[in-house]
C-alpha positions in Angstrom: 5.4 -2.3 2.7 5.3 -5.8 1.0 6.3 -8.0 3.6 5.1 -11.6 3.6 3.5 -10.3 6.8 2.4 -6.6 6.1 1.4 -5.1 2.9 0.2 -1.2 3.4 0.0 1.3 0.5 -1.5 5.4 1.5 -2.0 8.6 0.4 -1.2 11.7 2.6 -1.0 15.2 3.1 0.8 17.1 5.7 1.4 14.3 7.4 -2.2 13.2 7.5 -3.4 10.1 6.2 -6.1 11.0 3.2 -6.5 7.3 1.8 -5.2 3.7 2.3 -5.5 0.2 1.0 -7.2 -2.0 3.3 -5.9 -5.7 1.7 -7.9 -7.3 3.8 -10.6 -6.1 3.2 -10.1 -6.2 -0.2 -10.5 -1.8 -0.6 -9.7 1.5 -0.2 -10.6 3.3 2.3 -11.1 6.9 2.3 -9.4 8.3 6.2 -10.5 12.3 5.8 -12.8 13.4 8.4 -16.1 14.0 7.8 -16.1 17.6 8.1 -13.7 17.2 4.9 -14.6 18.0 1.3 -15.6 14.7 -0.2 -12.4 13.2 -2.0 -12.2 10.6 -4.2 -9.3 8.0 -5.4 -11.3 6.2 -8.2 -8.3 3.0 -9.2 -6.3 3.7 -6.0 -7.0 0.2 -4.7 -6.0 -1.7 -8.0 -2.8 0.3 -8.2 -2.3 -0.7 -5.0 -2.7 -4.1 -5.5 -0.5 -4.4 -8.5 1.8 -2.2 -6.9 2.2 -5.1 -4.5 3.1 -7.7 -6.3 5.7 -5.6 -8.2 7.2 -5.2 -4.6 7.1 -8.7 -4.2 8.6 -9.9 -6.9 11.5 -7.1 -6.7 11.8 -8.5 -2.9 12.2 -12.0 -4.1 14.9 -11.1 -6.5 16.9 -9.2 -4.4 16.3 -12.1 -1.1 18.5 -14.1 -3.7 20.6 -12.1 -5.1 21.8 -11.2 -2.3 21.5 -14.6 -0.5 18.6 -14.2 2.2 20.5 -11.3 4.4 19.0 -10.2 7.7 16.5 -8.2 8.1 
């Protein structure tokens, strides 16, 4: 998501969540249980980040191209 509102980027598997990007908080944050093995996502975050603003900018483009449609 890269709403003006919302912006979420995560990793899962098997329809568990494994990682996510916490923008507020400014970091990733690892979601596996603790009885897990240990996982890492080293530059998850950072791709997250710039995978956000690519979103936005491709969001603003098409806003007016196609002249502000409904959501």
């Amino acid at each position: 998501g890269c709403s003006d509102s919302d912006g979420v980027d995560m990793y899962g598997l098997d329809g568990e969540e494994m990682w996510y990007a916490d923008f507020n908080k400014g970091e990733g944050v690892v979601a596996l249980p603790p009885f897990a093995d240990p996982f890492t996502f080293p530059g998850h975050y950072e791709g997250a980040v710039g995978n956000q603003g690519v979103c936005k900018a491709n969001l603003a483009v098409n806003i007016k191209a196609y002249k502000n449609p409904e959501e």
